[in-house]
C-alpha positions as CSV (number, residue, x, y, z in Angstrom):
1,X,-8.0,21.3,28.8
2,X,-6.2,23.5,27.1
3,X,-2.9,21.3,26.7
4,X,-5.7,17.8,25.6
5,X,-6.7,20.4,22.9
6,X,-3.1,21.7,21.6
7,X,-2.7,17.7,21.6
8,X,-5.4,16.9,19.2
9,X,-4.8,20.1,16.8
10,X,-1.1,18.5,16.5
11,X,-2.0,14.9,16.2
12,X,-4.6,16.4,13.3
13,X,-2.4,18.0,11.5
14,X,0.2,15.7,11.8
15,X,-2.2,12.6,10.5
16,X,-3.3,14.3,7.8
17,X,-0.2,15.6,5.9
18,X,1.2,12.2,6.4
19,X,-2.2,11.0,4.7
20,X,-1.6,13.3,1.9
21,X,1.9,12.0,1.0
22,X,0.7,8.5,1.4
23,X,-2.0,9.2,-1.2
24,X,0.4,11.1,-3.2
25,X,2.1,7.7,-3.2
26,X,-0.7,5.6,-4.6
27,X,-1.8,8.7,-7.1
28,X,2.0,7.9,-8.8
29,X,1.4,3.9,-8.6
30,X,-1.1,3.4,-11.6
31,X,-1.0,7.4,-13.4
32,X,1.0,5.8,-15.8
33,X,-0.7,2.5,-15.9
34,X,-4.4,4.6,-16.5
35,X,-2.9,5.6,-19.6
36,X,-1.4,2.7,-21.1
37,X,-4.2,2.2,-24.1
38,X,-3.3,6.1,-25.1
39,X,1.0,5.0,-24.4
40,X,0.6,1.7,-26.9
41,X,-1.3,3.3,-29.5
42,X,1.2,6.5,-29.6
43,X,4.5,4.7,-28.8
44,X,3.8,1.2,-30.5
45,X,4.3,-1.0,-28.0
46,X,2.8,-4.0,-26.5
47,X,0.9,-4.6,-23.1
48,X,3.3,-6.7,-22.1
49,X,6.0,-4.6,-22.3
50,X,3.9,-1.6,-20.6
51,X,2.8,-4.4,-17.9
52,X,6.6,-4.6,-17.6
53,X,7.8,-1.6,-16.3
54,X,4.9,-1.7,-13.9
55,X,7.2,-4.7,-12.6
56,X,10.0,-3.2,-12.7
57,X,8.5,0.1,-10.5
58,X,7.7,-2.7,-8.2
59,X,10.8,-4.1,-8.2
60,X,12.8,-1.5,-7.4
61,X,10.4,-0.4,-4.6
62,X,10.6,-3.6,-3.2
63,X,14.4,-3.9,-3.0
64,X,14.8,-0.5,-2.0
65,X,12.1,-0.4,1.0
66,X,14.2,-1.7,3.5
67,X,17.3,0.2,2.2
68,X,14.8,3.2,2.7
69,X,13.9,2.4,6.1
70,X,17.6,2.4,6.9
71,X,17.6,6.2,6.0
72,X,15.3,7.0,7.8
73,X,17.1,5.9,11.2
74,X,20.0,7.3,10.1
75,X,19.4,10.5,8.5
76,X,15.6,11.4,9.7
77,X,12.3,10.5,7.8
78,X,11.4,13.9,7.3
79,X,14.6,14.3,4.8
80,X,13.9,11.1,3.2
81,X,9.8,11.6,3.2
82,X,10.8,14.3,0.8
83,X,13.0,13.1,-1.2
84,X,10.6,10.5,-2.2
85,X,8.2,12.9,-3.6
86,X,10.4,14.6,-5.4
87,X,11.5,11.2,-7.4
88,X,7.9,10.3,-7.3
89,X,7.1,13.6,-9.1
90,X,10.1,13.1,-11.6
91,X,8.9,10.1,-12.6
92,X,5.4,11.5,-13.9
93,X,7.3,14.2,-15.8
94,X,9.8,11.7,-17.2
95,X,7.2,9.6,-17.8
96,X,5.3,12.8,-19.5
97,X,8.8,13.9,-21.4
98,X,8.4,10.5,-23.2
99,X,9.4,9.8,-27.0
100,X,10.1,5.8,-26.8
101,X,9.9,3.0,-24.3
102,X,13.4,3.3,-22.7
103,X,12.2,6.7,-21.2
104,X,9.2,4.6,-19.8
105,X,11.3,2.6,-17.9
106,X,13.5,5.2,-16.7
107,X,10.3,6.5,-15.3
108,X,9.5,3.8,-13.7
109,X,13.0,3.3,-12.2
110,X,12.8,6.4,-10.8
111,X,9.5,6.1,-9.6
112,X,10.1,3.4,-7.9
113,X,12.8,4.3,-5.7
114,X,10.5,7.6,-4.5
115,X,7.6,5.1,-3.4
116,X,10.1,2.9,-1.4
117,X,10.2,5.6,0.8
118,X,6.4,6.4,2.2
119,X,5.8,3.3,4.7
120,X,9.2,3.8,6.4
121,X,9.4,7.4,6.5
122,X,5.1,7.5,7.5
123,X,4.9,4.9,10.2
124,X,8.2,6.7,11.8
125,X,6.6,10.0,12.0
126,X,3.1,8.8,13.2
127,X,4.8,6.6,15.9
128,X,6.7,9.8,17.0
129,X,4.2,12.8,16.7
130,X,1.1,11.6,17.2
131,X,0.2,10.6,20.6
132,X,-0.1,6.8,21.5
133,X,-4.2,6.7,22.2
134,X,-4.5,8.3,18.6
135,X,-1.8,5.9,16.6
136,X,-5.3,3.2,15.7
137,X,-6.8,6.6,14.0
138,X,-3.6,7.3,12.5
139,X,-2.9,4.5,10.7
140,X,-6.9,4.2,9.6
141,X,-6.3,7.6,7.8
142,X,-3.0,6.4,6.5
143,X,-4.5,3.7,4.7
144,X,-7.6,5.4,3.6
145,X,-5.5,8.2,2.0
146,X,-3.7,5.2,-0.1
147,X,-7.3,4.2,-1.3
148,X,-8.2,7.6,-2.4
149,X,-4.8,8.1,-3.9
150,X,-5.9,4.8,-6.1
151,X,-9.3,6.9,-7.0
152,X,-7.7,9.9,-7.5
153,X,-5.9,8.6,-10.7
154,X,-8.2,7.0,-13.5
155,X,-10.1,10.0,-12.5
156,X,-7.2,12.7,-13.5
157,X,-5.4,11.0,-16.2
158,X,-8.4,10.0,-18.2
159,X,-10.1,13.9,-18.0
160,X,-7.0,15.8,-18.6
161,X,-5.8,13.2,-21.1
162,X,-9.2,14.2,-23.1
163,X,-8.1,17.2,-23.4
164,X,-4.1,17.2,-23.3
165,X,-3.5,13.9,-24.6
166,X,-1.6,11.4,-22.0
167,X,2.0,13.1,-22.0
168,X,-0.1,16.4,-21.6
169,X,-1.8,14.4,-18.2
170,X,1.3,13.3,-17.1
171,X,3.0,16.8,-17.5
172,X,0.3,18.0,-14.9
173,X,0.2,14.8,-12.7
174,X,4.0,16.3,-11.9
175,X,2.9,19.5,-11.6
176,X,0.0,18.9,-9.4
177,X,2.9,17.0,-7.3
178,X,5.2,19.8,-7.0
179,X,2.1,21.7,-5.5
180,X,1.7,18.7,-3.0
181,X,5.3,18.8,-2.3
182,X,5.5,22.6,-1.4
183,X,2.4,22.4,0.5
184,X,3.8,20.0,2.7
185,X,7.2,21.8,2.4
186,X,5.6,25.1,4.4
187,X,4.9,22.9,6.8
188,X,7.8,20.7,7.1
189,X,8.4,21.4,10.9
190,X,5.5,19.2,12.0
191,X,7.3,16.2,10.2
192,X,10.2,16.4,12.0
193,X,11.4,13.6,13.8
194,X,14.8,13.3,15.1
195,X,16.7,10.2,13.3
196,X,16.5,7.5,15.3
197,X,20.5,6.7,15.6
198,X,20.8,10.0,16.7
199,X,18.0,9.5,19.5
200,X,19.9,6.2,20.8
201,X,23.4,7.1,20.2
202,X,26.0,8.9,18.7
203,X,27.4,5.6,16.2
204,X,24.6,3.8,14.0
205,X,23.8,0.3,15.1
206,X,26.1,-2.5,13.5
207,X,24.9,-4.1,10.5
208,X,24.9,-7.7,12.1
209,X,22.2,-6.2,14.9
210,X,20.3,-4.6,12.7
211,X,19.6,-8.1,10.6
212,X,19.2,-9.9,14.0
213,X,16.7,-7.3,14.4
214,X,15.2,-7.5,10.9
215,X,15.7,-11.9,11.1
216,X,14.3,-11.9,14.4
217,X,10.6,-14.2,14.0
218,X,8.2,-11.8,14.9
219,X,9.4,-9.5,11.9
220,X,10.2,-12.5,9.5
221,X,6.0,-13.2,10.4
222,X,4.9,-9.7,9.9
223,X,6.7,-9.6,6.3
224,X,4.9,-12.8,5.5
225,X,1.4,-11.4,6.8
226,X,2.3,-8.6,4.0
227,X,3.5,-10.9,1.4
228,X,0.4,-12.9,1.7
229,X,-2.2,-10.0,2.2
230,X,-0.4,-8.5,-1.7
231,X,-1.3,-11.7,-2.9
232,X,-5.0,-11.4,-2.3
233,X,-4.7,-7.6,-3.7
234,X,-3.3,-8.4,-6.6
235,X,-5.6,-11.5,-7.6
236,X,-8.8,-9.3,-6.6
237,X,-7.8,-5.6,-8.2
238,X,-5.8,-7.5,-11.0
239,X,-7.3,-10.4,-12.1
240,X,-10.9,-10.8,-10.2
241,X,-12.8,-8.8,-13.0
242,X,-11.1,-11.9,-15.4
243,X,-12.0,-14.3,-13.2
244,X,-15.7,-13.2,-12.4
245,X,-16.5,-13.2,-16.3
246,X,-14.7,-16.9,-16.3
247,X,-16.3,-18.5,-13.3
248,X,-19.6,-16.8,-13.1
249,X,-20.2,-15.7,-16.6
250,X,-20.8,-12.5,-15.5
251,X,-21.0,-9.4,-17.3
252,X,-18.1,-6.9,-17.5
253,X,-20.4,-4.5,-16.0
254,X,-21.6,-6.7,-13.1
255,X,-17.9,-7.8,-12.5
256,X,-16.2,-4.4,-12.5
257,X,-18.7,-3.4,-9.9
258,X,-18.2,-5.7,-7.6
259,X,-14.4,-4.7,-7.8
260,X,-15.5,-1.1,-6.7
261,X,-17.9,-2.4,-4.4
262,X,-14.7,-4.4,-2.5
263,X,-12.2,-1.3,-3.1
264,X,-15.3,1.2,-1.2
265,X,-16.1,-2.0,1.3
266,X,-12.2,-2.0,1.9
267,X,-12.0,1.9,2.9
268,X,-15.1,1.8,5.2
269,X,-13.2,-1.1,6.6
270,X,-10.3,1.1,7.3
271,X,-11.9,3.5,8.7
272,X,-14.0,1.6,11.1
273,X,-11.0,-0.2,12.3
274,X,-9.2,2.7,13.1
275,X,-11.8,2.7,15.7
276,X,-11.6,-0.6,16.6
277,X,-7.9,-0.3,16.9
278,X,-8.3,2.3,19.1
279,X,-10.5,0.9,21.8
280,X,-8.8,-2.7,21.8
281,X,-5.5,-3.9,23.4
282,X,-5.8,-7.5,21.5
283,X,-4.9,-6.6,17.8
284,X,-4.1,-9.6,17.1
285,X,-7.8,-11.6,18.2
286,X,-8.7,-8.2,15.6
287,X,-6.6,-9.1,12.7
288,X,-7.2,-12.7,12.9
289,X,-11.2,-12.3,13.2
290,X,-10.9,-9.9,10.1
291,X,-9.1,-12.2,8.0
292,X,-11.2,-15.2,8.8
293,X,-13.7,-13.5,8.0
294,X,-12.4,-12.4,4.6
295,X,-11.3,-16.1,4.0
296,X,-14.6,-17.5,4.5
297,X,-16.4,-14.9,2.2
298,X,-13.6,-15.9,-0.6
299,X,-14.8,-19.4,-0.2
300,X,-17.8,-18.8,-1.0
301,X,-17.3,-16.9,-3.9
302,X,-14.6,-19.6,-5.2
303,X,-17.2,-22.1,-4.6
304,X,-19.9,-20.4,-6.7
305,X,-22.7,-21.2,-5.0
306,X,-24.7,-18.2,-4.8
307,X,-25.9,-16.4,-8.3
308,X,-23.8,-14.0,-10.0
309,X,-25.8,-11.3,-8.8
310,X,-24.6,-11.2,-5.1
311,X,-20.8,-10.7,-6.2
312,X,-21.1,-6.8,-5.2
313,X,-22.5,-7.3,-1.9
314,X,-20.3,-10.3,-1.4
315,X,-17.0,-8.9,-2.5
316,X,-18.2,-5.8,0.0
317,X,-18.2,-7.6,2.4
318,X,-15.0,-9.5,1.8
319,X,-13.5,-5.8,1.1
320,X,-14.8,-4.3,4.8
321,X,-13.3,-7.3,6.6
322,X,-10.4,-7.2,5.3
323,X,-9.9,-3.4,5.7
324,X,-11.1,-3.5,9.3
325,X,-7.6,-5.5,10.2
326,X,-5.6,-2.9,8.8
327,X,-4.9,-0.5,11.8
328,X,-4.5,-3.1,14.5
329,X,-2.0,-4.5,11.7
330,X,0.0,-1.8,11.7
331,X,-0.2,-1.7,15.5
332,X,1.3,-4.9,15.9
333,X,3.9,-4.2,13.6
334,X,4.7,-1.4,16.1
335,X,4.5,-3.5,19.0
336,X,7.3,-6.0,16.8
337,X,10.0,-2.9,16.8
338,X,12.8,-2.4,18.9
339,X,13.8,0.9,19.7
340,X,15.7,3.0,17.4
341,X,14.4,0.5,14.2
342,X,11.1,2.3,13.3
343,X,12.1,2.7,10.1
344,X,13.9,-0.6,8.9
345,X,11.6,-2.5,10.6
346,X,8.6,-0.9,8.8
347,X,10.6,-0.8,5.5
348,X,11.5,-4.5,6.0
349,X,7.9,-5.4,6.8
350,X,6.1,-3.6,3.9
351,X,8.4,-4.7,1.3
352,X,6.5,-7.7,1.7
353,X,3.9,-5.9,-0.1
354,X,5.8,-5.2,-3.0
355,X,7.4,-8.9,-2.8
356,X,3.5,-10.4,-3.4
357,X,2.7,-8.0,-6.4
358,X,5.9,-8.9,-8.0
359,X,6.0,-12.7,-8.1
360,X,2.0,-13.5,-8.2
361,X,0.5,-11.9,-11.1
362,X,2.4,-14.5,-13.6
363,X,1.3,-17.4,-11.6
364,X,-2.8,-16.1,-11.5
365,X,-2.4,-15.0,-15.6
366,X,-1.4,-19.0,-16.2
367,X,-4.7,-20.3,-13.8
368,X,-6.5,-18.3,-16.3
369,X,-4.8,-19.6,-19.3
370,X,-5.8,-22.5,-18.1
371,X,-9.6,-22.3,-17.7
372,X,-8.4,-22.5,-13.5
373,X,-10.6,-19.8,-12.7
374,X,-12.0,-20.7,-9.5
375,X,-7.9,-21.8,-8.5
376,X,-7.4,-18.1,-8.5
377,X,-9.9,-17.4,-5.6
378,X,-9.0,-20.7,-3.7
379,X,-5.4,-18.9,-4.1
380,X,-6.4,-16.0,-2.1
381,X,-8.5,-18.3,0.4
382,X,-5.2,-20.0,1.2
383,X,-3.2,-16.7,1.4
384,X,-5.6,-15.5,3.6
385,X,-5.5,-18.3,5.8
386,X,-1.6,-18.2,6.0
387,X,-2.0,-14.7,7.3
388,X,-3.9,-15.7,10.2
389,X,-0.9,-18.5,10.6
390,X,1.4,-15.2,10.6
391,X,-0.6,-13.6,13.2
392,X,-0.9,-16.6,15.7
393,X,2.9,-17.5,15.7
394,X,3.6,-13.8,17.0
395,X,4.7,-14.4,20.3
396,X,2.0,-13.4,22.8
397,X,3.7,-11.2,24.9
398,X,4.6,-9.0,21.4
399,X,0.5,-7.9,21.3
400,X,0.1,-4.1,22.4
């Protein structure tokens, strides 16, 4: 009894300071974006060059993610974990220290490399601390954290930038990260994880195994599950409250909260899936329910057949279903990884997220231009359906 109990304590703690840099993460990924009226007004410049260091922070996260998941084999995700937050912290105070645009994007260059780091360095130390029975509750927190991370900001920035102005809330976004940091800093030794070169031999795998690894199909289809779920984000968070007003006429007010009523249907999702995840050993009949699910409520809502005034509950619905795949995602990515590749497969595999938000929002701004409104929600119907494609190509035997 006593060893079950020393278990759980460890698998707690372990989840949740891993939780708390993953929300750290997403606190950093709009902090500066909240602020952008206060930015254009002070600095003079236009949305479209704010919107474009927000590209560029993706960018650069994006390219760097599997670079990042490299380190973390070689030299241990505990030393790159925290190295992450320190850029990710650097780039709120550069961002803060700002006179003129070019500091902006140095912010956002630098920011950028620290978020490449989380989904590598996380997924390793959850796959190798916390025990294997626990990994579906794990990974619900994981993503839950990321949602409140999202919350957290617009929350922060717009208070303290009442009363500091926004380099004054961006001064204290840093500071409130080098708190974060040394809290998880005192208790660094639960993060450990030994690299994983080290673990399977003294020399580093060759670079032409590690891209047969990375190549091989069943990780080429879980980076296109993540390319395609970003594409849904980003048209939903984005662009759906511009597409609402568009295709249902609805009111700003009506369409905003059925954006919050997806984002809070999302994390309930989450967290009920951790416990789905836990309790099933077919996460991929899981994912593929959830997402058909999701597909068929984005239908709908492209089809605009039902009055504006069921958009909260529907997009609430979409949001849980979605959200509910989540764990047993992340569990088949797990199930996809070689020994020894934790973190490059993981890097690999969530760049795809950053790959989506960088090449879509362009493409769903034109639909719009266009009067296409209802193209943008048939988009996400079709990404949505691709992932389930994803999923059923992985071969059978790779299922946990």
């Amino acid at each position: 009894m006593s060893n079950a109990a020393d278990a759980f304590r460890r698998d707690v703690r372990v989840i949740g300071l891993v939780a708390t840099a993953h929300g750290f993460s997403h606190f950093y990924q709009i902090a500066v974006a909240v602020l952008f009226p206060l930015i254009r007004d002070d600095l003079g410049v236009s949305y479209a060059a704010l919107g474009a260091t927000v590209a560029l922070y993706y960018v650069v996260s994006g390219v760097c993610q599997t670079l990042a998941g490299f380190a973390v084999d070689r030299f241990g995700a505990r030393r790159v974990l925290f190295a992450g937050l320190l850029l990710c912290a650097a780039g709120a105070l550069l961002a803060g220290l700002a006179r003129n645009y070019e500091m902006l994007v140095l912010a956002a260059l630098v920011g950028g490399l620290g978020n490449s780091v989380f989904h590598p360095s996380d997924f390793a130390i959850l796959n190798a601390r916390v025990s294997g029975t626990r990994l579906g509750y794990a990974f619900s927190w994981h993503g839950i954290a990321g949602f409140l991370g999202y919350a957290a900001a617009p929350v922060f920035g717009a208070a303290l930038a009442a009363a500091l102005g926004w380099r004054g809330a961006l001064l204290c976004a840093a500071a409130f990260g080098a708190a974060v940091i040394g809290f998880l800093f005192a208790q660094r030794e639960a993060l450990y994880v030994e690299p994983a070169d080290a673990r399977h031999g003294a020399r580093p795998s060759a670079l032409a195994q590690d891209l047969r690894v990375l190549l091989s199909a069943p990780v080429l289809m879980c980076f296109g599950y993540f390319m395609l779920i970003a594409v849904g984000f980003i048209a939903i968070q984005t662009f759906g409250v511009a597409t609402m007003i568009s295709l249902y006429d609805a009111s700003p007010a009506l369409a905003s909260g059925a954006l919050t009523a997806y984002l809070i249907g999302a994390a309930a999702g989450i967290f009920t899936g951790g416990f789905i995840a836990a309790r099933s050993s077919r996460h991929d009949l899981v994912a593929v329910s959830g997402m058909s699910a999701s597909a068929t409520l984005m239908f709908v809502i492209a089809s605009a057949w039902l009055p504006a005034a069921n958009l909260p509950a529907l997009f609430a619905a979409m949001g849980f279903a979605g959200g509910v795949t989540n764990p047993s995602r992340d569990l088949i990515v797990r199930s996809t990884t070689p020994p020894g590749a934790t973190g490059k497969v993981y890097g690999f595999v969530y760049s795809g997220l950053d790959v989506g938000s960088m090449v879509t929002p362009v493409y769903f701004g034109w639909l719009l231009d266009q009067g296409r409104a209802s193209a943008v929600f048939y988009s996400v119907v079709l990404a949505a359906a691709l992932t389930i494609a994803t999923v059923l190509k992985l071969p059978r035997r790779q299922s946990l």
